[in-house]
ZAGU-266386 format. One record per residue: residue number from 1; y, x, z of N, C-alpha, C in turn. Coordinates in steps of 0.1 Angstrom, whole numbers, always signed. Each point is the difference from the previous one (the first is absolute). Layout:
REM ZAGU-266386
REC    i    nyy    nxx    nzz   cayy   caxx   cazz    cyy    cxx    czz
REC  NUM      Y      X      Z      Y      X      Z      Y      X      Z
...
This chain:
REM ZAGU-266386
REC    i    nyy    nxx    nzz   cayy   caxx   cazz    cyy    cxx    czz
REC    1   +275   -890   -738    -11     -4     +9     +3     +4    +14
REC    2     -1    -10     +8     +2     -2    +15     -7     -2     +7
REC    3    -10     +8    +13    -11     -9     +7     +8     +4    +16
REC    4     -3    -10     +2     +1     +2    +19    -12     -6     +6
REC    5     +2     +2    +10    -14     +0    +10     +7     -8    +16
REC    6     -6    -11     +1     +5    -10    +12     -9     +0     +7
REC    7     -1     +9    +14     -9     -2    +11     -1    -12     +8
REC    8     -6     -8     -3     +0    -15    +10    -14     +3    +12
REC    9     +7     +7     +9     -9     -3     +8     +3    -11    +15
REC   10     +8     -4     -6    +10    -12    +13     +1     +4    +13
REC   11     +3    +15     -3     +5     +3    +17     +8     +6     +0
REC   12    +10     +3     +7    +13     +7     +6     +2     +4    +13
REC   13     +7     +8     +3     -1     +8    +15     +0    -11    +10
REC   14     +4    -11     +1     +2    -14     +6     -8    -13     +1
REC   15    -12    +11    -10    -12    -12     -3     +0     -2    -10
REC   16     -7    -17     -2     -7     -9    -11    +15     -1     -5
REC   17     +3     +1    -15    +11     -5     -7     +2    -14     -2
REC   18    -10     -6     +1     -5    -13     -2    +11    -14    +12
REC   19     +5    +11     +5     +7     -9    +11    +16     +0     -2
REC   20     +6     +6     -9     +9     +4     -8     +4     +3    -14
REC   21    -12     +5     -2     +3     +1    -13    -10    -11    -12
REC   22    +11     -3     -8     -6    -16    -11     +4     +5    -15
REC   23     +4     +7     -1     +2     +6    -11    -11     -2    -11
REC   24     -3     -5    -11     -9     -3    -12     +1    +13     -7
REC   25     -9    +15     +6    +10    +10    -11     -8     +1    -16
REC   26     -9     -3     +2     -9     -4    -15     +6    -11     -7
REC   27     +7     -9     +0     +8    -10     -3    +15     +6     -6
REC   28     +5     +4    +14    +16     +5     -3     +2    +11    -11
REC   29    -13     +8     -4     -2    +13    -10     +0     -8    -13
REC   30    -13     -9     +1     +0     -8    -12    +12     -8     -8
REC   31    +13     +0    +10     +9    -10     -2     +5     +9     -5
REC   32     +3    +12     +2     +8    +17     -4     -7     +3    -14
REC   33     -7     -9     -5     -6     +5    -16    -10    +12     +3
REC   34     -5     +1    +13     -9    +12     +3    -19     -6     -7
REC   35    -10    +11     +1    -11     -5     -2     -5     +1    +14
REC   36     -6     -9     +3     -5     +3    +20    -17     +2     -2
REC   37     -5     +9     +8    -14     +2     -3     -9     -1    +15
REC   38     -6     -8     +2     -2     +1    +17    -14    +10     +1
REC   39     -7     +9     +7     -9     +5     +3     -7     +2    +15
REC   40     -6     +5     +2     -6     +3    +11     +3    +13     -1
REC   41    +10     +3    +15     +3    +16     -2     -5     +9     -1
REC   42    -15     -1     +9    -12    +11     +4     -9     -3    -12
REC   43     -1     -6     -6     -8     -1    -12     +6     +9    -11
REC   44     -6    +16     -3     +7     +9    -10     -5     -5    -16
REC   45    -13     -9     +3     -2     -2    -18    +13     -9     +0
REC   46     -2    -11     +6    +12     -9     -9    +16     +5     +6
REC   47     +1     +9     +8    +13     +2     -3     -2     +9    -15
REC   48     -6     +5     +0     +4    +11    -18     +2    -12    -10
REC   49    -12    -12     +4     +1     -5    -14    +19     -9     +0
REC   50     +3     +0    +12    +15     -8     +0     +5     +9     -3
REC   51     -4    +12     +5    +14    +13     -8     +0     +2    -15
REC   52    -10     -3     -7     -3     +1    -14     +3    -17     -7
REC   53     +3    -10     +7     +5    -11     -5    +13     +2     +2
REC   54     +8     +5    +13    +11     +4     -5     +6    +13     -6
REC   55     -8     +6     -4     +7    +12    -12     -2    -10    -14
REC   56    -11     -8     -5     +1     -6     -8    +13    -11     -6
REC   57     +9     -1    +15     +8    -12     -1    +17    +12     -4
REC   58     -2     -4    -15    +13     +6     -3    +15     -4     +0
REC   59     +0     -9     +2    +13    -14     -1     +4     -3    +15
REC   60     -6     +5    +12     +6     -5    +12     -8     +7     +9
REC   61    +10     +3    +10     -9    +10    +11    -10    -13    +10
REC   62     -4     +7     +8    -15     +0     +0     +3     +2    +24
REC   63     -2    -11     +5     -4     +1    +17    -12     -3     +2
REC   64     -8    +13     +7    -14     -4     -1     +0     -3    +20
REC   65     -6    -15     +4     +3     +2    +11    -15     +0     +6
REC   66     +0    +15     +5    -12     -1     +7     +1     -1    +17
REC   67    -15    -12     +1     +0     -6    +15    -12     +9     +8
REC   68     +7     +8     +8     -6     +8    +11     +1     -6    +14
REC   69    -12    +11     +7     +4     -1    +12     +4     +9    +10
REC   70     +9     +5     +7    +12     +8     +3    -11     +3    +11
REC   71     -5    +17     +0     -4    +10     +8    -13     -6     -3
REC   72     -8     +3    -13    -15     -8     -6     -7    +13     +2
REC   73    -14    -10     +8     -9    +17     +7     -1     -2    +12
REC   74    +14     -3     +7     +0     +0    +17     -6     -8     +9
REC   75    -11     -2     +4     -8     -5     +6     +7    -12    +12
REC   76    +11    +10     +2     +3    -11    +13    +16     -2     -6
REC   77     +5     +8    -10    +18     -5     -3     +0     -6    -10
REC   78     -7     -2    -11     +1     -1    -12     +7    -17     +0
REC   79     +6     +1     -6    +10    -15     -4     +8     -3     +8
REC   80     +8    +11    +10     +8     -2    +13    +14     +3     -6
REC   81    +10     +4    +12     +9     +2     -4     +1    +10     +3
REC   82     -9     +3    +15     -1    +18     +7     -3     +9    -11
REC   83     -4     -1     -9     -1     +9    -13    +10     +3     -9
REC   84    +10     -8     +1     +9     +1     -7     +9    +12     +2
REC   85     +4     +0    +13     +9    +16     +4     -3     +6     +8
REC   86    -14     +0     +4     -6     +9    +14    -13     +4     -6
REC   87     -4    +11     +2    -17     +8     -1     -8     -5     +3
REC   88     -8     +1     -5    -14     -8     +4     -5     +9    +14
REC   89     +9    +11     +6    -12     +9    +12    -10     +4     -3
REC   90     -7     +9     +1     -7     +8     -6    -16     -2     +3
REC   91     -2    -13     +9    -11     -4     +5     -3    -13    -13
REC   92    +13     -4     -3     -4    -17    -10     -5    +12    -15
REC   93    +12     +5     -3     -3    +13     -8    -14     +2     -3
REC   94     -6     +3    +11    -13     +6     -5    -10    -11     -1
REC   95     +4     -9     +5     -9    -16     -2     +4     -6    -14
REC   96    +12     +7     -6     +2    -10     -9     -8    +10    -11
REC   97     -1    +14     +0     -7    +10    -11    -14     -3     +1
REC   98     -3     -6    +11    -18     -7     -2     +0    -11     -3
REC   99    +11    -12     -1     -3    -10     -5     +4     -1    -19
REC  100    +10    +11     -4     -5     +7    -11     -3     +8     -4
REC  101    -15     +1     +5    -10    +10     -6     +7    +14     -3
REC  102    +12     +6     +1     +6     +8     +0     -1    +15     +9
REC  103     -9    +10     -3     -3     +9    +12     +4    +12     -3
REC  104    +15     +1     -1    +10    +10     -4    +12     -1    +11
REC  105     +3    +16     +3    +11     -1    +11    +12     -1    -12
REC  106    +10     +2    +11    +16     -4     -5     +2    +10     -9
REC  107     +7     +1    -10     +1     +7    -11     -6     +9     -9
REC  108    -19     -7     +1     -7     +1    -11     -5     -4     -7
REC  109     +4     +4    -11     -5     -7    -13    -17     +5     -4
REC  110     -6    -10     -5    -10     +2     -5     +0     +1     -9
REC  111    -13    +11     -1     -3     +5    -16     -1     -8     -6
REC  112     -2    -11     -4     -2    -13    -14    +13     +0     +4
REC  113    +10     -3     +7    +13     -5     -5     +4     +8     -6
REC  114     +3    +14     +7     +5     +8     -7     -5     +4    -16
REC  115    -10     -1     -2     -4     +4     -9     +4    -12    -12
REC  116     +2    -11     +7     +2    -12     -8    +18     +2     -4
REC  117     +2     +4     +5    +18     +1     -5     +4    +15     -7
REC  118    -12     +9     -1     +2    +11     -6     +0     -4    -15
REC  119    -14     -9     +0     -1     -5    -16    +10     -9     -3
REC  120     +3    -10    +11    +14     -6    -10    +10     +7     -4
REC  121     +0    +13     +7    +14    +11     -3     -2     +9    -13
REC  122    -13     +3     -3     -3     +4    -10     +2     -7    -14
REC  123     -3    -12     +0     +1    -12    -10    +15     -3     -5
REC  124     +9     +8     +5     +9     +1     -7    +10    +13     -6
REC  125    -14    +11     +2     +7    +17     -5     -1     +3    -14
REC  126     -3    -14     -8     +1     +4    -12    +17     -6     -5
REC  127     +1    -10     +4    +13     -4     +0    +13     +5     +7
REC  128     -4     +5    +10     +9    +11     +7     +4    +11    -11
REC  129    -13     +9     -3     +5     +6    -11     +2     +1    -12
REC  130     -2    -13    -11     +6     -3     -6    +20     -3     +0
REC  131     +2     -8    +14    +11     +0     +1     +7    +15     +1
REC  132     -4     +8     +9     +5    +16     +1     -5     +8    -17
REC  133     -8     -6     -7     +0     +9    -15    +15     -9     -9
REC  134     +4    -12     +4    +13     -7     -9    +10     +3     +5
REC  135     +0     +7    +15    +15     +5     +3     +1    +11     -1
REC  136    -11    +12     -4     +1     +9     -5     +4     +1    -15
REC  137     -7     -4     -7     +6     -4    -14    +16     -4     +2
REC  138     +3     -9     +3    +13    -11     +1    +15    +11     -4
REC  139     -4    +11     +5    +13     +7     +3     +6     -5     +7
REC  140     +1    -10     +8     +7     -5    +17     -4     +7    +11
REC  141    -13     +3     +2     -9     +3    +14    +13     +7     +6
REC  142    +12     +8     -1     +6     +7    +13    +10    -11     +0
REC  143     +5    -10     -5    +11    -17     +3    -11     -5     +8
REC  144    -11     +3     -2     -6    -12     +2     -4     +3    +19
REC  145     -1    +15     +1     -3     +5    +10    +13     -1     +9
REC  146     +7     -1     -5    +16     +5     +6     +7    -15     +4
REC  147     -4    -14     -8     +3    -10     +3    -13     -2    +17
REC  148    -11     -4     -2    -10     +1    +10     +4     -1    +11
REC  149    +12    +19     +2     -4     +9    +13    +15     -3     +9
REC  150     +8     -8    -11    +11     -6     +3    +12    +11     -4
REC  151     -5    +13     -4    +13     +8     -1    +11     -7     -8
REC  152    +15     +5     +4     +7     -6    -10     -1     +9    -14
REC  153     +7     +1    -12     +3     +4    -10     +7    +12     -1
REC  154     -1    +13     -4     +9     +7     -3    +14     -4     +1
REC  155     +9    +10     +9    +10     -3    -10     +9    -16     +2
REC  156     -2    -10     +7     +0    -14     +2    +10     +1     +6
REC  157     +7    +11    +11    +14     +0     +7    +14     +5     -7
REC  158     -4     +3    -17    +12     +4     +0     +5     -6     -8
REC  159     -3    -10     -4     +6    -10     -6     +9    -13    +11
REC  160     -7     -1    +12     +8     -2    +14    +11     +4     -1
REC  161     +0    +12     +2     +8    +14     +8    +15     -6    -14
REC  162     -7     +0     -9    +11     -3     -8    +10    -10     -2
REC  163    -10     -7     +7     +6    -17     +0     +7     +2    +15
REC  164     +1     +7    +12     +3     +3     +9    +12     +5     -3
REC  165     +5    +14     -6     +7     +4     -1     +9     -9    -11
REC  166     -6     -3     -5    +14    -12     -9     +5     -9     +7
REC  167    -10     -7     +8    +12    -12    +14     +5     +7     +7
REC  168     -1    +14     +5     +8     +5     +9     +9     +5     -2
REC  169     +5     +3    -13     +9     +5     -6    +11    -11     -4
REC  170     -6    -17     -2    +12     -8     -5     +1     -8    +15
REC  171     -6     +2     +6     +2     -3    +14     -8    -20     -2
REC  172     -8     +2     -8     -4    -17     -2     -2     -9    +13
REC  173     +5     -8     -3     +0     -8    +15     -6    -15     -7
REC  174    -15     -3     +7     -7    -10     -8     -6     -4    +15
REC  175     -3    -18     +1    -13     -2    +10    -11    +10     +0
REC  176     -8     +2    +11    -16     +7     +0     -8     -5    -11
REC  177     +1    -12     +1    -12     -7    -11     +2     +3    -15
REC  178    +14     +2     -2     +7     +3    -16     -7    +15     -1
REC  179     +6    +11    +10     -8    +11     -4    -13     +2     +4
REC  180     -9     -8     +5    -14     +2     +0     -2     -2    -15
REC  181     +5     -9     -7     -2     -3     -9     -2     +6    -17
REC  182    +16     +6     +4     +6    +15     -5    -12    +11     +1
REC  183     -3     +3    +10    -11     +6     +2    -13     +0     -7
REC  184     -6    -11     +2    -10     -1     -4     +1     -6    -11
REC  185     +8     +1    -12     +3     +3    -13     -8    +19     -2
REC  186     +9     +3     +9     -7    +18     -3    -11     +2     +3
REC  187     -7     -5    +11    -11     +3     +1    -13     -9     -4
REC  188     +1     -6     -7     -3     -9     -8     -5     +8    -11
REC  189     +9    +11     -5     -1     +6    -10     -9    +14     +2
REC  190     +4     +3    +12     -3    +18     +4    -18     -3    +10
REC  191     -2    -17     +1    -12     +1     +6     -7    -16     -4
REC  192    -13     +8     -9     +1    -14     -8    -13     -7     +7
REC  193     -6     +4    +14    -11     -9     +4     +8     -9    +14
REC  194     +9     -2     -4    +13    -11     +6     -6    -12     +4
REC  195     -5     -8     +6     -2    -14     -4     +7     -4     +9
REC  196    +14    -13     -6     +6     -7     +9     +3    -12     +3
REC  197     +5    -10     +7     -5    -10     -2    +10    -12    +10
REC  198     +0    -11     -1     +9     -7    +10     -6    -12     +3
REC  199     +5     -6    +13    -10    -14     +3    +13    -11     -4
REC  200     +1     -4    -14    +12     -9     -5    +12     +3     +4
REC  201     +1    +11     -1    +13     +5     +5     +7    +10     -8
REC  202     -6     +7    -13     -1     +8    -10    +22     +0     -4
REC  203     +5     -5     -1    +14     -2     +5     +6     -1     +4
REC  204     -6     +0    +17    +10     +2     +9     -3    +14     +7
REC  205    -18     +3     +2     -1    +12     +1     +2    +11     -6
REC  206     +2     +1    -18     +3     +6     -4     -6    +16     -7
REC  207    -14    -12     +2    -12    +16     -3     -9     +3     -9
REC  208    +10     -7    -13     -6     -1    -15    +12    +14     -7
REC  209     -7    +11     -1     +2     +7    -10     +2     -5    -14
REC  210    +11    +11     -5     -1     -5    -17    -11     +1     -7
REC  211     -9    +11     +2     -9     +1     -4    -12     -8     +1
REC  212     -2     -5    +10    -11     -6     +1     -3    -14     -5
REC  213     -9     -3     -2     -9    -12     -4     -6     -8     +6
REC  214     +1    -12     +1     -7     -7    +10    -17     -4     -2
REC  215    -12     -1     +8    -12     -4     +3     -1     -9     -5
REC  216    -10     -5    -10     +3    -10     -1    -16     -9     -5
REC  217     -4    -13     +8    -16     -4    -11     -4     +8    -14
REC  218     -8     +9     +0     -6     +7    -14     +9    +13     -4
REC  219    +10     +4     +6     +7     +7     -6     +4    +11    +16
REC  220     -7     +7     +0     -5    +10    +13     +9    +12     -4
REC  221    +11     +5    -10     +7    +12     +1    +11     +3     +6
REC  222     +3    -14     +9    +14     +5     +2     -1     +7    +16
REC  223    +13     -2     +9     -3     +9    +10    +11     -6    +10
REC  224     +1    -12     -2     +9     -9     +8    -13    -15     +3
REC  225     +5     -3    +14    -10    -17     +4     +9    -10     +4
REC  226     +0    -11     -6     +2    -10     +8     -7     -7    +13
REC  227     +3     +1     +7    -15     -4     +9     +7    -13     +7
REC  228    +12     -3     -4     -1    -17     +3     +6     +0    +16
REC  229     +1    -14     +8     +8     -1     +8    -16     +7    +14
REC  230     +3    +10     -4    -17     +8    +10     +2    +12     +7
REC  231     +5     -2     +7     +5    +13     +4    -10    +13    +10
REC  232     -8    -14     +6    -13     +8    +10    -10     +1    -17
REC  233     -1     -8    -10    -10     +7     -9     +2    +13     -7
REC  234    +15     +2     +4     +9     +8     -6     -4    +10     +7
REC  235     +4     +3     +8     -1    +12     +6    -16     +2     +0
REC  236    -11    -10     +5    -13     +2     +2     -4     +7    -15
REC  237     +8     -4     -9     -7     +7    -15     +6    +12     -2
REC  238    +10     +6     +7     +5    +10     -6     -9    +12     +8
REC  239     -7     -5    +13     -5     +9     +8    -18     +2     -8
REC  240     +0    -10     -3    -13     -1    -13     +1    +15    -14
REC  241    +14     -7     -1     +2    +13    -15     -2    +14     +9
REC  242     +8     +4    +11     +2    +12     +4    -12     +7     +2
REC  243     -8     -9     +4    -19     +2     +4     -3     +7    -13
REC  244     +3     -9     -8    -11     +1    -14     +1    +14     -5
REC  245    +17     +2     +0     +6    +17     -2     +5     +1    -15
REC  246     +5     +4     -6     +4     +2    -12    +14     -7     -5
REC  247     +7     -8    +10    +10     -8     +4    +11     +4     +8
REC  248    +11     -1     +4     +6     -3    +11     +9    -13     -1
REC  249     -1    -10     +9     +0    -11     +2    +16     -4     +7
REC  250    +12     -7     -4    +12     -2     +7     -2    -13     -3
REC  251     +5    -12    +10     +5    -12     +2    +11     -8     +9
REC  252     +6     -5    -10    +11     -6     +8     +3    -15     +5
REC  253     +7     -1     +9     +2    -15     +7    +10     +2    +12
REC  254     +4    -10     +4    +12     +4     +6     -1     +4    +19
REC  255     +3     +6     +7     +2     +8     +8    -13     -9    +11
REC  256    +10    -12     +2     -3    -11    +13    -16     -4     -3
REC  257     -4     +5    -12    -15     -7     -6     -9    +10     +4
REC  258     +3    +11     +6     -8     +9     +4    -11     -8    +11
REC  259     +2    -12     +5     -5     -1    +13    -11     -9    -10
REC  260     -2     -4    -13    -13     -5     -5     -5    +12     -6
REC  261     +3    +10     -5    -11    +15     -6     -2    +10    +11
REC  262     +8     -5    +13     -3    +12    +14    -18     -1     -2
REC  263     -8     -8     +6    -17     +4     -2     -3    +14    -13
REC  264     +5     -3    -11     -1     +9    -10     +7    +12     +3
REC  265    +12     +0     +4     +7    +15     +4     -4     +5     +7
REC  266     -9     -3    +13     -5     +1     +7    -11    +14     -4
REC  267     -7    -10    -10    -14     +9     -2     +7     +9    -10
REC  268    +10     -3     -9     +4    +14     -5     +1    +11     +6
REC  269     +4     +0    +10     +3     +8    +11     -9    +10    +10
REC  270     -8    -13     -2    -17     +2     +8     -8    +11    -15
REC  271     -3     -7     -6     -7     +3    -13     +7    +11     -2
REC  272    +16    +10     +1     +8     +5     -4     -3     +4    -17
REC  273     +6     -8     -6     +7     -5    -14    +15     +4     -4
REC  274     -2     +2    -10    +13     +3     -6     +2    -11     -9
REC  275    +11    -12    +12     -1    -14     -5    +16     -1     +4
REC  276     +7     -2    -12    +18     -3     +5     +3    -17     -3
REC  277     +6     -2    +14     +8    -14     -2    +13     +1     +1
REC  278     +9     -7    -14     +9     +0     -1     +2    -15     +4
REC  279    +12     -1    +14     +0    -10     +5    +17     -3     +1
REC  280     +7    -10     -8    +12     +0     -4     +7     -9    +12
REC  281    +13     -3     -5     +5    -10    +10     -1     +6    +16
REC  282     +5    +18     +5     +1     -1     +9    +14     -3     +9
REC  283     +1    -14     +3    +10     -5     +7     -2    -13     +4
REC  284    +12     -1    +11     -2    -12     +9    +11     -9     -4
REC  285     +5     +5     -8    +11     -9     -9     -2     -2    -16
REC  286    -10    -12     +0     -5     +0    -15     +6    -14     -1
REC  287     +7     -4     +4     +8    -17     -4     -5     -9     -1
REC  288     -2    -11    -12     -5    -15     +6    -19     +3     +3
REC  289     -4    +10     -3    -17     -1     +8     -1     +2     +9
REC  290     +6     +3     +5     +1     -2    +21     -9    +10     +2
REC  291     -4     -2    +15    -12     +6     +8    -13     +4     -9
REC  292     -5     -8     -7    -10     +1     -6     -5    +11    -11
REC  293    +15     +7     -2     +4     +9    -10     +5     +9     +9
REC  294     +4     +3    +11     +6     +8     +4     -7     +8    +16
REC  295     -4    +17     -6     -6     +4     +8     +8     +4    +15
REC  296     -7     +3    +11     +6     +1     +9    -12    +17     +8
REC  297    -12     -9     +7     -7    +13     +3    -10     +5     -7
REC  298     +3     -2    -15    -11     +5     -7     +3    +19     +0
REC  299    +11     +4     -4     -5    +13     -1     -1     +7    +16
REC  300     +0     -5     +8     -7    +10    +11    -11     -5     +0
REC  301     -7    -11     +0    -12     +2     -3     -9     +5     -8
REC  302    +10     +0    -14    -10     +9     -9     +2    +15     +6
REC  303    +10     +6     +8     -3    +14     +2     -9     -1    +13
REC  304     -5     -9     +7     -7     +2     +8    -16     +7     -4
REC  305     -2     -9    -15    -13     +8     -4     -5    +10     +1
REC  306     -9     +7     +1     -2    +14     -2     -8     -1    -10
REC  307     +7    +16     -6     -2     +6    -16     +4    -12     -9
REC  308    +14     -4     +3     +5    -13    -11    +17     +9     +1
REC  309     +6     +5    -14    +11     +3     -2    +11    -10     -1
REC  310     +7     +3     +9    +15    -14     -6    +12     +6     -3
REC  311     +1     +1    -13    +14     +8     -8    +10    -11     -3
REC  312    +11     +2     +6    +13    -11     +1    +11    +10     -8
REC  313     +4     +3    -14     +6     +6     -7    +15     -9     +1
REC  314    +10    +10     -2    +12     -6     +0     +5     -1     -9
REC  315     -2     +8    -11     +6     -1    -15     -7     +8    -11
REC  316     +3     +1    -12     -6     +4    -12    -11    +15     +4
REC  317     +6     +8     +1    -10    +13     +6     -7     +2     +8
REC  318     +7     -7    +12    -12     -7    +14    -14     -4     -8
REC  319     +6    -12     -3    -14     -9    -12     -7     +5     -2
REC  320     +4    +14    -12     -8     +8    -10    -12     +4     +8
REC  321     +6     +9    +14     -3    +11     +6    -10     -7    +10
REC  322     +3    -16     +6    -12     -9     +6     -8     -1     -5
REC  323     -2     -4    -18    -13     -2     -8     -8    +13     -2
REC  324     +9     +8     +0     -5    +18     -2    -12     +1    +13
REC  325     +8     -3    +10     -8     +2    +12    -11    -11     +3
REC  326     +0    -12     -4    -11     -8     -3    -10     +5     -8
REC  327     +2     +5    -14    -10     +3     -5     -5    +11     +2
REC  328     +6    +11     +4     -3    +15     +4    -13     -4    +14
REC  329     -2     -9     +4     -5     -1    +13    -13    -10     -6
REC  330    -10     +8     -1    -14     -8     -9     -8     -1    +14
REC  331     +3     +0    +11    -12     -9    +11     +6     -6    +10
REC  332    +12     -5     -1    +10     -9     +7    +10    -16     -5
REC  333     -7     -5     +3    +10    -14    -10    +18     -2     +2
REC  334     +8     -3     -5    +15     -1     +2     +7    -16     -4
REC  335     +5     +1    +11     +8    -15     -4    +19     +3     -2
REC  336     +4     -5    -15    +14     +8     +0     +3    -16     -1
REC  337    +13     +1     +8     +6    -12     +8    +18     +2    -13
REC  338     -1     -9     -6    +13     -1     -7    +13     -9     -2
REC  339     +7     +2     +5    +16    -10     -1     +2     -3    -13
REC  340     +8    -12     -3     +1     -9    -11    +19     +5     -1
REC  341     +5     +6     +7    +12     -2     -3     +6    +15     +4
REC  342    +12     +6     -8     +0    +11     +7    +10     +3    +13
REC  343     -5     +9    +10     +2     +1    +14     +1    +12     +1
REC  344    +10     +3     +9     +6    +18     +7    -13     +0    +11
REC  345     +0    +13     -1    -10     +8    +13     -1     -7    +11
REC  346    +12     +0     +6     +0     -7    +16     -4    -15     -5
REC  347     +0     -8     -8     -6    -11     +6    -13     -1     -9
REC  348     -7    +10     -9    -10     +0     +2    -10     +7    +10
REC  349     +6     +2     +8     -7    +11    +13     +1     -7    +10
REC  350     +6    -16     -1     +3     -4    +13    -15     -6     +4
């Protein structure tokens, strides 16, 4: 179940939309297999009853588009565009709190409201604690606390350390992407709230564990996604999981695609998430896909971000030691940039 909410009040900082914009968006939803529900926005009975016709609609999400009017109350702005990104002044302000009946300063709540959202918060303390009486029982409550708060797992580096000291010792010489991959075979194992995932690219990025299992309609245990040729849905969902908590979220695609999931890295960053992109293909010599494959100023832009990590690993233990430091870092997102082919120091440093 899916509900969104479409403010149509046909204004924009530039005015009436009406002069540009033709868009049918109650039509175009309907064409998307959506259920479209039109209401009156300021009307709270019948918006509930549309919010309870779409919780009813189980088979297809649900756009409720409610028709407002932009800065409603304001005696002298209401249905402008000056409402849209400028204050009302504190003279329209107090004309608009008399024209609704409203005779409360700035940030107070009235006793009936307040009191009205106390009881709705109550109305759910028997199910609160029923759920805290089943995770006490459960014998999980400290996994369960421990997935939550994001901590890693006991113990989770030395199974690394091991896989570290075995490439360093045969001197393994593999692409980045081969040993992310290598990698995340071990940790796969040593940290099982993993979820990872690729935007149709699952073999060239290289970020399917042996272990894992793929997502799949009806069958919710595994811990790998397909998310399809999507790369901004990609990234926008993985910053969803990190929210939720009990997850950590990797996705891959290739380097130069960063410039469709930047909006999302963005907010990882902002949001500060512990959200890793594995972004493959970093080179400017990827052969017959030309330009369109081959990055050029993506990674100084991605280090321009602030609180966005960019780990460029040179070989097997590099790798290890980049994901180590991705995951070790729970309020910072990381983007690990990986070569398809293997390369000496100097020309990956160039």
């Amino acid at each position: 179940m899916l509900i969104c909410f479409y403010d149509q009040n046909g204004i924009s900082i530039d005015g009436e939309i009406s002069n540009w914009f033709t868009d049918n968006t109650v039509q175009r939803f309907k064409s998307y297999g959506w259920q479209v529900l039109e209401v009156d926005g300021h009307n709270i009975e019948k918006l509930n009853l549309s919010i309870l016709s779409a919780r009813a609609e189980l088979t297809k999400p649900t756009l409720i588009c409610c028709k407002t009017t932009i800065g409603f109350g304001s005696p002298n702005k209401a249905g402008t565009a000056s409402t849209h990104g400028a204050p009302l002044g504190d003279e329209e302000i107090e004309d608009t709190r008399k024209s609704l009946n409203w005779p409360h300063s700035s940030f107070e709540i009235p006793e009936a409201v307040g009191n009205a959202w106390r009881r709705v918060g109550a109305m759910k303390n028997a199910k609160m604690e029923a759920w805290r009486k089943h995770l006490d029982d459960s014998g999980r409550k400290a996994e369960f606390e421990r997935l939550i708060s994001g901590t890693l797992p006991k113990g989770w580096e030395s199974s690394l350390l091991d896989f570290k000291r075995k490439h360093s010792e045969e001197k393994t010489k593999v692409a980045s992407r081969n040993a992310s991959q290598e990698t995340l075979h071990v940790l796969s194992e040593a940290i099982p709230e993993l979820v990872g995932g690729s935007a149709d690219l699952t073999e060239s990025n290289l970020t399917k564990a042996k272990s894992q299992t793929a997502i799949i309609p009806g069958e919710f245990s595994g811990s790998y996604i397909h998310y399809g040729v999507r790369e901004h849905g990609m990234a926008a969902t993985m910053n969803g999981i990190a929210l939720h908590g009990g997850f950590i979220p990797y996705g891959g695609t290739f380097l130069i695609f960063t410039d469709y999931c930047r909006p999302a890295i963005r907010l990882s960053a902002l949001m500060q998430q512990r959200v890793i992109y594995v972004m493959t293909h970093d080179s400017i010599g990827l052969g017959e896909d030309g330009p369109t494959h081959q990055p050029v100023e993506h990674l100084p832009s991605l280090r321009a971000i602030p609180n966005l990590n960019v780990y460029r690993p040179c070989d097997v233990v590099e790798t290890a030691e980049c994901w180590a430091a991705a995951l070790a870092t729970s309020s910072t997102p990381s983007v690990l940039p990986y070569h398809v082919r293997v390369c000496r120091v100097s020309e990956q440093n160039t």
